[in-house]
N, C-alpha and C positions, 0 to 999 in steps of 0.2 A: 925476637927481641921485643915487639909490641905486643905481644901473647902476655909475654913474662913481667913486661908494664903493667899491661891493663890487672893482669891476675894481682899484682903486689899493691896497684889502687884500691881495687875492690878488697882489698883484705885491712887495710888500713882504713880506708870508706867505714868499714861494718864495725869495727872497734870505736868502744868509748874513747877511746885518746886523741881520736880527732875532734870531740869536742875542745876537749882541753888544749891542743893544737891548736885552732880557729881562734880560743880564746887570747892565749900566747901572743902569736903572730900581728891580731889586729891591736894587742899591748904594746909591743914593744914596735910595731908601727909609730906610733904615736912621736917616739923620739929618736926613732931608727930607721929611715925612709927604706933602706936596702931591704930590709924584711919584706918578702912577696905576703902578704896578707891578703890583697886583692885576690889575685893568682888561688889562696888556698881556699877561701871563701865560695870563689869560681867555681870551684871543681868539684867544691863538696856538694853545690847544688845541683850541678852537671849527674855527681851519682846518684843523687835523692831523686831524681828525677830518673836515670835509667834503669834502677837497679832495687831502689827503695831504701838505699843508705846512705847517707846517716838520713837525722827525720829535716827535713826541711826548715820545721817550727823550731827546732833548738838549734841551729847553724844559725837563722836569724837573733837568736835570742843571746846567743853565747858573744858571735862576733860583733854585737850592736854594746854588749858588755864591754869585750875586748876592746875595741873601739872609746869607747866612756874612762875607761881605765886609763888606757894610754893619753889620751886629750890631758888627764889632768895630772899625772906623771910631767908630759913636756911642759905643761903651764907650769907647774912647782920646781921643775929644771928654770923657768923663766925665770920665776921669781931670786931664785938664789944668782947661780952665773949664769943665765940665758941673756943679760945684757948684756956683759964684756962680752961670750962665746959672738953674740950677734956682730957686735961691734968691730970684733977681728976679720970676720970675715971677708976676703980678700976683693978687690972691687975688681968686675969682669966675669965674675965668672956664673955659673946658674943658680947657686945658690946664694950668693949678693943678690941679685936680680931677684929672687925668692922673696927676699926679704926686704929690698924696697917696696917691692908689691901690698907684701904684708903690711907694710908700715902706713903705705897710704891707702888700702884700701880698709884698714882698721880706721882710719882717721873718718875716712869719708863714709862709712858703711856699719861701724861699729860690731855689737859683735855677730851678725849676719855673715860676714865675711867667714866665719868659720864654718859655716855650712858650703858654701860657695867654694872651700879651699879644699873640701874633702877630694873635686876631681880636676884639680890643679896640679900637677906632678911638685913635690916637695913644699906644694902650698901650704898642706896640712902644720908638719911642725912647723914652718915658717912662722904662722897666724897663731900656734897655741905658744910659741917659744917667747913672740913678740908679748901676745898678751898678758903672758905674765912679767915681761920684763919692764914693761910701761903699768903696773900694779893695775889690772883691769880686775874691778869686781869679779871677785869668787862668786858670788850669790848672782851674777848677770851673767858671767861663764857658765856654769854648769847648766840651766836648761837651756844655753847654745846649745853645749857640747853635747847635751842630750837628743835634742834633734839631730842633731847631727850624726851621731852614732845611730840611732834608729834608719834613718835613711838612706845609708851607707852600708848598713848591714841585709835592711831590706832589698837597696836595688842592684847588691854583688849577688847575694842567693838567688833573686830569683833572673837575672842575667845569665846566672849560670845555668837555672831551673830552664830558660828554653832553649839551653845547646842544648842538654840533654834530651829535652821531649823532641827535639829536631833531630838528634840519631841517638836514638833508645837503642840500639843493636850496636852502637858504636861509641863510646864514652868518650875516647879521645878523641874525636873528630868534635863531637860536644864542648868538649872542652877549648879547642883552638876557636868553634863559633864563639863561645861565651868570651875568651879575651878579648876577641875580635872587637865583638861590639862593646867590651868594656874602650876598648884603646879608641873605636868609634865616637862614644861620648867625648873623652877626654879629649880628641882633637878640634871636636865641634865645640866645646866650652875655650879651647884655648882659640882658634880663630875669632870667636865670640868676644873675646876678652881681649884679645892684641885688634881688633877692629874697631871698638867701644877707647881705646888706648889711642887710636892712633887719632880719632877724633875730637876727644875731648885728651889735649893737649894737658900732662900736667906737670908741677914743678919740680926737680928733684929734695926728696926727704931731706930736710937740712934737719943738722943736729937737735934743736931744738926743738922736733916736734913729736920725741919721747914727752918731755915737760907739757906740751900742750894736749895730750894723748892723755897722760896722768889726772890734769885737770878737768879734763871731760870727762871720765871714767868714773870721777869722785863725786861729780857734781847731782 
């Protein structure tokens, strides 16, 4: 069974359509969190690294694309219904909590926080859904989102690049290190983040501080 895996990676690996994959994935990431983009990203590094396929320079280059695309897909979801969709959203649950975060750490942090959201689980649309729905400058969005996508795309490739140089004889083993320490970051950024929270004490997002978001964004 893991023969018959790894053989169907590596054949999918050595195909141009895994470009086009990566790119896909870290698209429709953007406004569709369930989408594993991380995960494919991973893995393509994992085999650039064991195997020599795909090339490493274009998985960074595709998914840092892919990634750009979808940012400003969710913002333009923002702008239209991204603020009723937000608004409905049922209170208790993780993705309310998504979204207050968003709310106030747009307020306090402007649009920094989109870089920051990249390894927040469901941060991502949270921040790009919010910032379009409080009309945050297009022209102060995009080279976020540009950082953003660059940095995100650089440091899944090459996360995945040293599972694989760490078993080159063994891709899937590579691959389960490369999640690893992706899942590794993401916990250290969220204890980072609920520690910083529980210190600096803040208010809950009261309605009106879309309107006061709008005005700063404008000014």
């Amino acid at each position: 069974m893991a023969d018959a895996l790894l053989h169907f990676a590596e054949e999918l690996m050595s195909s141009w359509w895994i470009y086009v994959a990566v790119w896909g994935f870290a698209a429709l990431d953007g406004f569709f969190p369930a989408v594993p983009s991380e995960t494919l990203v991973i893995t393509a590094g994992v085999f650039a690294a064991s195997i020599g396929h795909p090339n490493l320079y274009v998985v960074i280059v595709v998914a840092a694309l892919g990634a750009f695309v979808g940012d400003h897909l969710s913002y333009l979801l923002g702008r239209g219904a991204g603020g009723r969709m937000l608004d409905r959203v049922k209170p208790g649950t993780k993705r309310h909590t998504a979204v207050m975060w968003a709310r106030r750490a747009l307020a306090d942090r402007g649009g920094l926080v989109l870089i920051v959201a990249r390894y927040i689980p469901g941060g991502r649309t949270a921040v790009t859904l919010t910032m379009g729905s409080v009309r945050y400058p297009l022209r102060r969005f995009t080279p976020y989102a540009a950082v953003a996508a660059i940095s995100w795309g650089l440091y899944c490739s090459l996360v995945g690049y040293i599972g694989g140089k760490a078993f080159e004889d063994n891709p899937l083993k590579g691959v389960a290190l490369g999640i690893g320490l992706a899942l590794g970051v993401t916990v250290i950024v969220e204890v980072v983040r609920h520690y910083r929270a529980k210190r600096r004490p803040q208010p809950e997002v009261e309605p009106q501080v879309e309107d006061e978001l709008m005005v700063t964004s404008e000014r």
